[in-house]
N, C-alpha and C positions, 0 to 999 in steps of 0.2 A: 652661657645663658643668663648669669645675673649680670654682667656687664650690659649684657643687650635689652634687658628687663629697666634697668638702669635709665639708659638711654632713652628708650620709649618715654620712658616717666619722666625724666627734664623734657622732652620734647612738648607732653603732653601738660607737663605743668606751665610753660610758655605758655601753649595756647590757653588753657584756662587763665593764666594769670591774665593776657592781654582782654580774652572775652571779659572775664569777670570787670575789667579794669573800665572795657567799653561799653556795657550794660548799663553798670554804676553808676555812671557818667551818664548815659541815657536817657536811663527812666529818672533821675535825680537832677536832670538840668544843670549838671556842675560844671562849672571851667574852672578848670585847673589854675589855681592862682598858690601862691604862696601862702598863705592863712589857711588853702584848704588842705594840702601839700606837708604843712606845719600839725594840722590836726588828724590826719593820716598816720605821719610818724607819731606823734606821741602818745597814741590811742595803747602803746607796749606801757606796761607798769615800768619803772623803774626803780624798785625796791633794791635794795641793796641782796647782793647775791652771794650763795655761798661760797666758798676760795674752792676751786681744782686744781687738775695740772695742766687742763686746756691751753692753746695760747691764745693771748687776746685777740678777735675778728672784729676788721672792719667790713661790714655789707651794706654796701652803698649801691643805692637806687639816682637815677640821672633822669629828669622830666625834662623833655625838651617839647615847648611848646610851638605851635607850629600853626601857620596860617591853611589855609585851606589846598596849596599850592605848593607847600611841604618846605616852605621857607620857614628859616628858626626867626621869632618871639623874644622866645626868654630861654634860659636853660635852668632849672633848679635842682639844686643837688642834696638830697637828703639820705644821712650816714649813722649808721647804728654802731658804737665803737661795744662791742661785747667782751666785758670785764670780767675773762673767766676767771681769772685767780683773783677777784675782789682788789685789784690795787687801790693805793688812795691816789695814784697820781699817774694818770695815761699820755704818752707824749706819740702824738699822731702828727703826721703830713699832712695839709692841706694848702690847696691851690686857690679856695673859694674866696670869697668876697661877700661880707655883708653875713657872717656867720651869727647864726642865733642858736642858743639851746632852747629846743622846742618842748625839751620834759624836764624838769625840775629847775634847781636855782645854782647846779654848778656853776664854778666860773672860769674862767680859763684864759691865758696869756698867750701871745703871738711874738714869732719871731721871725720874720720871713713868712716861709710855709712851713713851719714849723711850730705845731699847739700845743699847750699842755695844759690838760685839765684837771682841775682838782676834784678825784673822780669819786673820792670817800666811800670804797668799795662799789661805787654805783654803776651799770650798762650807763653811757651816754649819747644821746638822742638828738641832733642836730642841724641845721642847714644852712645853706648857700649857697648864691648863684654863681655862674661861672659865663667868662665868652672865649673858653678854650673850645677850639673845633671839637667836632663829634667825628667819632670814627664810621660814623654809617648817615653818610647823607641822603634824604629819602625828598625823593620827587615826585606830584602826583598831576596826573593830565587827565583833563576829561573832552570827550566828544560826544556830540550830539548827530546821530545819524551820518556817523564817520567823517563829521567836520570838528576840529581842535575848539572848542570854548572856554572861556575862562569858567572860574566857579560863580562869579558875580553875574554874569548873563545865561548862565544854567540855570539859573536858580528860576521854579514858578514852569519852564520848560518840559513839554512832553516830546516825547519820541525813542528812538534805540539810545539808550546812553552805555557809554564805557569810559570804566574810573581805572587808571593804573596807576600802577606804584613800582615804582621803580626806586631801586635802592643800589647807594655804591659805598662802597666801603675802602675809606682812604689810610686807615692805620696798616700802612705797609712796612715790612722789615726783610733786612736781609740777615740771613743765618745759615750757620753750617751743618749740612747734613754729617748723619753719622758715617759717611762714604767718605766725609771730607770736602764735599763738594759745597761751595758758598749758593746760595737759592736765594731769588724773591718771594716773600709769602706774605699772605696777608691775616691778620690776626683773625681768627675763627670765629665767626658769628653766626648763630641760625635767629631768624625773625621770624614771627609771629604775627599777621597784622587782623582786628576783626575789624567789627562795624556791624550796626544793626539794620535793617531794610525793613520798611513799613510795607506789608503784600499788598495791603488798598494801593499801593501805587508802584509797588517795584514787583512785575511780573517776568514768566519766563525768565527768570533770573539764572544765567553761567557764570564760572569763575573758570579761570589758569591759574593750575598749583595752586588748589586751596579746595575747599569743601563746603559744603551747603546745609546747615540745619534749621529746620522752619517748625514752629508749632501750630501754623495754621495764622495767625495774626501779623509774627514778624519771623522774619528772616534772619538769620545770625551766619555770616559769611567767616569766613578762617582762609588763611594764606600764608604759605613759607614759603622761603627761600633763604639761600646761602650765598649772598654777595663776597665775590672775590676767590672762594672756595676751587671756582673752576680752574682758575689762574694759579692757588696754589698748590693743582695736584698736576698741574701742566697738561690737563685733557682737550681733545679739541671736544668742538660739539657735538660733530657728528659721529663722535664716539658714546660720549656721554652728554645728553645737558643737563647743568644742573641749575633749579632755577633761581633766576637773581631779581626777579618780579611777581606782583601778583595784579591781576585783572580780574574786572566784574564786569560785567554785561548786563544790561536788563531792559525791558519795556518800560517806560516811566510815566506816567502822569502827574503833573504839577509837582517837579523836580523839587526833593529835599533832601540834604542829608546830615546824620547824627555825625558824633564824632565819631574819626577815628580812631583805632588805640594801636601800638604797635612796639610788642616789647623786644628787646635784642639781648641775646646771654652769650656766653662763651664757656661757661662749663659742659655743658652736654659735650664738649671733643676731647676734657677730660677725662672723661670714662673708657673711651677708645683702649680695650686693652690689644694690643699687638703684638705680647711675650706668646700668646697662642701659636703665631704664623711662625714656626721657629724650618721650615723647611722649604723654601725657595724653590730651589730648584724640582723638586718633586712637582710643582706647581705648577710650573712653567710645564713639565714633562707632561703634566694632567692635559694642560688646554692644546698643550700638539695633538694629542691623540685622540683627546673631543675634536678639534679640527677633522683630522682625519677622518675618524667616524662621520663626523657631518657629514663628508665630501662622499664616504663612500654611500652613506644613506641615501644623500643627493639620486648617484649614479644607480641606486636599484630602485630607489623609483621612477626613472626613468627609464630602466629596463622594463619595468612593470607595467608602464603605459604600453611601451612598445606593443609587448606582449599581445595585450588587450586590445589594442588595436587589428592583431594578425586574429586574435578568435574575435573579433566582431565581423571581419572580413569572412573568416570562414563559416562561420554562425547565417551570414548572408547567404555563401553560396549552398549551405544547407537547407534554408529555409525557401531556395530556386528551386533546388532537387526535389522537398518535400511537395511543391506546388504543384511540381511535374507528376510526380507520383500520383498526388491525389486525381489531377485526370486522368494519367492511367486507370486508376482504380473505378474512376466513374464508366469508364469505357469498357471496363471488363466485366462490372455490373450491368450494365446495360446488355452486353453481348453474351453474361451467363444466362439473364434472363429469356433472351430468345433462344437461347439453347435447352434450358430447359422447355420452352413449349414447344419446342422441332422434336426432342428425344418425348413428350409426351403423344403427338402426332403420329412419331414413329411405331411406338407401342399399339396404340389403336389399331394403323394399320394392318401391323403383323398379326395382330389378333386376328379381323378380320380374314387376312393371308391362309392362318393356320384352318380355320373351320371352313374355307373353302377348298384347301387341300382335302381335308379329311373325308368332306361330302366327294371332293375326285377321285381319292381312294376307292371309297365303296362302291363307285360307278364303275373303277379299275376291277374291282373283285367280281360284280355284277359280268362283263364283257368278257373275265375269263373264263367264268363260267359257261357262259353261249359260247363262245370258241371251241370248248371243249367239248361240248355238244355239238357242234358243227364238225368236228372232226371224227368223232365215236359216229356221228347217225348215216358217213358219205356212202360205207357198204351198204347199207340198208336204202339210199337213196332213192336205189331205183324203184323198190317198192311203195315206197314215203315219197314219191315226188310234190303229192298236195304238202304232205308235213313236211316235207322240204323247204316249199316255196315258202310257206309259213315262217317255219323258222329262218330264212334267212331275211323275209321281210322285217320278223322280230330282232335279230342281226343287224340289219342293216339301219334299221330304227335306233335299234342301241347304242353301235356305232356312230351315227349323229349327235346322239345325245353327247357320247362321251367326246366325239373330235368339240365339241361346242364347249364342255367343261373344262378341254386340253383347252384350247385357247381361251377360255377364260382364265386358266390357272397361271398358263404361259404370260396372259398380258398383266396380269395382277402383282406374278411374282418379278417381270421387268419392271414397272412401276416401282416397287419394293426395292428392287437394286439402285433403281436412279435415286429414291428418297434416301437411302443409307449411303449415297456416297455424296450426297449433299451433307452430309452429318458429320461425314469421317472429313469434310475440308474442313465445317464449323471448328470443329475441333481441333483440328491441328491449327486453324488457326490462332485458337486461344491459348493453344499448347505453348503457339512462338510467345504468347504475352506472358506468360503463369506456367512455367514448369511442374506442373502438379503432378504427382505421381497418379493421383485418379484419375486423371486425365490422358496420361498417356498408357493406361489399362483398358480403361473405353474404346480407345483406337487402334489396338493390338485385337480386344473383342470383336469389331465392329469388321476392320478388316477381313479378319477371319471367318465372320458370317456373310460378308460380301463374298470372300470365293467360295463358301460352301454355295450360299443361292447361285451362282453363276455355273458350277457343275449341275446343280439341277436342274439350272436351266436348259443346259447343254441335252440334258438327257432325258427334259421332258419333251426337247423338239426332237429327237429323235425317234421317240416314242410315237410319236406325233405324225412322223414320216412316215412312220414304222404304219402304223393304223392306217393313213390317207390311203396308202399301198394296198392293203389287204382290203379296205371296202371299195376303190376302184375292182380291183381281180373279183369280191365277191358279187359286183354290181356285173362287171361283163359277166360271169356265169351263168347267173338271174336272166340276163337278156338271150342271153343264147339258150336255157331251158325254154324261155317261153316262145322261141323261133319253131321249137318242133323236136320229136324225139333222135330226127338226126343227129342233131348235135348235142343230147343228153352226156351220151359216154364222154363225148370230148369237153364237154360243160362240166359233166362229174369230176373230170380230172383236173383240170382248170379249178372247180370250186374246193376240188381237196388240197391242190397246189395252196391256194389263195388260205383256205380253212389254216394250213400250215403256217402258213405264211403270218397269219392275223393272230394265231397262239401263242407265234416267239414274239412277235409286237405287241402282244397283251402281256407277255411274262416280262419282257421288260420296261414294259412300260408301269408295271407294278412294284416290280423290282425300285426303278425309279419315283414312284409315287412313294412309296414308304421312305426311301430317300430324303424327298422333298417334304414329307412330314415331321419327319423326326428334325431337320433342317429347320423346318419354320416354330418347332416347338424350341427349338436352341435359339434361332432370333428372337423368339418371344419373351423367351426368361433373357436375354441379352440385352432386349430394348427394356424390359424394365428395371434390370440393373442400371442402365445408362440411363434411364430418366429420373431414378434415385438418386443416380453420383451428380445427376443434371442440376436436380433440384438442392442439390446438398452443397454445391458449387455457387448456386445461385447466391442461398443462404449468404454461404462463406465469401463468398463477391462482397456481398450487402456489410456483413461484418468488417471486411476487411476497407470498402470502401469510410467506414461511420469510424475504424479506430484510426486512419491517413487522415481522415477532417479532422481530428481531437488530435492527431500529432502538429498538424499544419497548424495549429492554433495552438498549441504549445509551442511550436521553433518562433514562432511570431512571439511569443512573451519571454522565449530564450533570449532573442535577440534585440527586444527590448531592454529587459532587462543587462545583458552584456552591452548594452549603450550607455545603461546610465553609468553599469563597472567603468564602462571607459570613461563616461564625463568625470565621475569619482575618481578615478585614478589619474587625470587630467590634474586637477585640484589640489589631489595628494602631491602632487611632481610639482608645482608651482607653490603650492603652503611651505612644500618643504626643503624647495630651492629662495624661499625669499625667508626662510628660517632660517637656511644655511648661511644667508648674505646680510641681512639685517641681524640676526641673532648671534650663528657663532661665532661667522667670522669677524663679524663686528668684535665681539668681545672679545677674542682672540688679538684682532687689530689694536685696541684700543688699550692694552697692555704691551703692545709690542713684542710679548716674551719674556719682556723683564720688570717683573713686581717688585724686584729691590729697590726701583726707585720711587716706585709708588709709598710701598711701606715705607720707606727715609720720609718723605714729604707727609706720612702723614706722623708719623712719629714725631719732626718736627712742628708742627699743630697744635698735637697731644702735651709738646711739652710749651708751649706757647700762652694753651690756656689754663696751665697750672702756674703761671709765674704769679698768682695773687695779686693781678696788677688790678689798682682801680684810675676810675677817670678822676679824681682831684689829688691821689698821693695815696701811698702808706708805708708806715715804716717799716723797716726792717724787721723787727723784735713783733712784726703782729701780721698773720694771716689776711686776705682781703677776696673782695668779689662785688661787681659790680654788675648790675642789670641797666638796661634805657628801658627807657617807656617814651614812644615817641605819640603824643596827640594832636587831631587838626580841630581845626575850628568849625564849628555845624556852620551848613548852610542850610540858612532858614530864613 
């Protein structure tokens, strides 16, 4: 964690150093010249310092002055020799040219590249220029509305402009890794590059690999990259890229621009600790088995689609069935309802039924009574022939009345049979739709009072017969009294046959009448049961049809809903098959399996930028470290 804490902070101190570098310069209208360069460095005190055990540092700073096109200028070299142990005499390497001490009145002797200053315990403060190559040669293009212009005909220019920088880093070396294996690598550099943007004129503003900070006035742009880096960790790109440019984008109005600053270090791959990674192969073992997992994560989500596919199909053919149902249900609503007003019908009916039984009864009880008396008074006849004839006109009266209420009863209670067996099909037929158990109790009831009515009926036509018989006999008797007393005796016998006759057809015809009552008193409670269970049916139609519409409209939001599962899990199987391919396999790819050569190559990096090397020299007997500051020139 502090190594990596480390790192952030040189990286982070780059970029500050280069913004701070390109602001300065900005809002201060400076160009970098030598005198400004010289009053920079020596703005350090140079008091004489106390002795440690430190060993003396050189920290040299490299300005390379640079045209707008990223061609070098000048190069000036300004060195801080840090005299920790207070020596009076420092003997440094230098490659420069045109050396001046920029802070105080030391002085100092040349020998080659070889200096030696008479340092009188003092830091020494110094400069000069150099035309030895630069290890990071930086080139910059611009276009205007994706056509190549130079920076001389940009300038005053509106439209899309794009500024790149492109950087190549030529301090290449060959060395041996710790495997023994001889490598090309390239000395480690990360760059830094800013620049200021005026917002009155540089809108919609992008960058590649860099970042954007605006206060509302200007724009302060940042860009890294790591020229050469790629080449010496031996990655392709479409494993890793790592960038070796930065680009700006923007909307322009009357094209300007500040300087820019762009510093390059090579400490930050110092810090690089790598004694951490001490187990390789565990490593390697790690990323098979993420592989793996990938692959099988892959394969269950696309079992998972699968899936989802098979219940959105069937989620379909459920919400077909529901559809069907709920016509069912509409239909058996419809047909409970006219069943209930058939079984309400039927009720009325039998009511009526029953109170014209009961009034035929009593006409039954009335006719037995006169039978019985037609049979007691035939000895007495001869003397009662006026009371005879009377009574049997009263007879034969009655008898009319009653054959007129048999057939009425008769045709009332047929009617009654045809209506009930229109009932008993209603119902069975809804039986075949709706197994309801109340349903097929009504039809068990109904039945069973169809053949009780249909014995009555049987035996109120016999009754019937029975009666027609006996007022035919008592009607010839009647005509034969009134022919004359001859034929009294044989009339009297005749009307006591017939009197006979009409007693046992009045007793059963009674017999049968109480029959046919207590019958229609049973249809009567029976039709009003069934036009309860009728109406309770209806009801329960009604309900069952209103809770099939709230399901049909729920399987419709089931299967909406399991559509979007599947769009979702569509997504999933694709996010995490182009995870599996861009992500692990890639990175899996991109090490091969074997990090040992990765770690070698970066190892040798790590040891690259601790060699204390700077760009004009240093000795042996003293530490060193070197920064560039690469700047171009404004156009304006």
């Amino acid at each position: 964690m502090k190594k990596t804490t480390k790192i952030c902070l040189g990286s982070l101190a780059v970029l500050l150093s280069a913004s701070a570098t390109c602001i300065y310069a900005t809002n201060n209208k400076i160009e970098f010249t030598d005198s400004v360069i010289a009053k920079q460095s020596g703005a350090v005190s140079t008091t004489s310092r106390e002795s440690s055990d430190a060993e003396p540092e050189k920290d040299e700073t490299v300005y390379a002055l640079l045209d707008a096109n990223g061609n070098t200028n000048k190069i000036i070299v300004s060195d801080w020799l840090k005299n920790a142990k207070a020596l009076d005499t420092i003997y440094d390497i230098s490659n420069l040219s045109d050396i001046v001490n920029v802070k105080g009145d030391e002085t100092f002797s040349t020998d080659k590249n070889q200096v030696e200053w008479a340092a009188n315990g003092a830091d020494i403060y110094y400069q000069g220029t150099s035309e030895k190559a630069l290890p990071i040669q930086m080139k910059v293009t611009y276009t205007l509305d994706g056509t190549e212009i130079t920076p001389e005909e940009l300038k005053g220019k509106s439209g899309n402009v794009s500024i790149r920088f492109d950087y190549k880093n030529t301090d290449k070396r060959t060395v041996e890794t710790a495997s023994g294996d001889n490598i090309d690598v390239y000395m480690p550099y990360m760059l830094a590059t800013t620049t200021v943007l005026n917002t009155d004129k540089f809108i919609n503003i992008e960058v590649s690999n860099g970042k954007i900070v605006s206060d509302g006035n200007k724009a302060v742009v940042f860009g890294t990259a790591f020229p050469g880096l790629q080449e010496s960790l031996d990655l392709k790109k479409d494993d890793l890229d790592i960038p070796d440019y930065f680009e700006i984008t923007a909307d322009v109005t009357d094209f300007e621009l500040s300087t820019t600053a762009t510093v390059a270090i090579n400490d930050v791959f110092s810090l690089l600790n790598l004694d951490s990674i001490d187990n390789i192969d565990d490593l390697n073992d790690s990323l098979v088995k993420l592989s793996d997992a990938s692959n099988d994560l892959v394969k269950g989500t696309v079992d998972l689609y699968d899936g989802v596919c098979k219940l959105y199909d069937g989620a379909g053919t459920l919400s077909d069935g529901i559809a069907k149902l709920d016509t069912g249900a509409a239909t058996l609503e419809t047909g409970a309802g006219k069943l209930a007003d058939g079984t309400k019908q039927l009720s009325t009916g039998v009511n009526t039924l029953y109170t014209n039984v009961k009034k035929f009864n009593s006409g039954l009880t009335t006719a037995k009574t006169g039978a019985s008396s037609i049979a007691s008074g035939c000895t007495d006849l001869s003397s009662a022939a006026k009371q005879f004839t009377t009574g049997t006109t009263t007879i034969s009266t009655g008898l009319s009345s009653l054959a007129t209420g048999m057939e009425t009863a008769s045709t009332g209670l047929s009617q009654t049979i045809a209506a009930n067996k229109q009932v008993l099909a209603g119902l069975e037929a809804i039986y075949k739709e709706n197994k309801s158990q109340d349903i097929y109790t009504m039809i068990a009831t109904l039945k069973k009072t169809i053949e009780t009515q249909e014995q009555i009926s049987a035996s109120l036509q016999d009754g019937n017969n029975g009666l027609k018989d006996g007022v035919t006999s008592l009607q010839g008797g009647v005509s034969k009294l009134a022919d004359g007393a001859k034929s009294f005796e044989t009339g009297i016998g005749t009307l006591s046959t017939g009197a006979s006759s009409l007693s046992k057809g009045v007793s059963d015809l009674s017999a049968a009448g109480t029959k046919l009552e207590t019958g229609t008193k049973d249809l009567y409670n029976a039709s009003v049961k069934i036009n309860t269970g009728a109406s309770d049916l209806a009801a329960g139609s009604k309900t069952l049809a209103s809770g099939i519409a709230s399901l049909k409209t729920g399987s419709s939001d089931l299967l909406k809903g399991i559509g979007d599962l599947k769009t979702g899990s569509k997504d999933l199987k694709e996010g995490m098959n182009e995870f599996n391919e861009t992500g692990i396999q890639k990175l899996v790819n991109t090490f091969d399996g074997d990090l040992k050569k990765l770690i070698d190559r970066l190892d040798v990096l790590k040891e690259l930028a601790e060699k204390n090397e700077t760009y004009s020299g240093v000795s042996d007997d003293m530490d060193g470290n070197v920064k560039f500051i690469y700047t171009t020139e404004e156009i304006e």
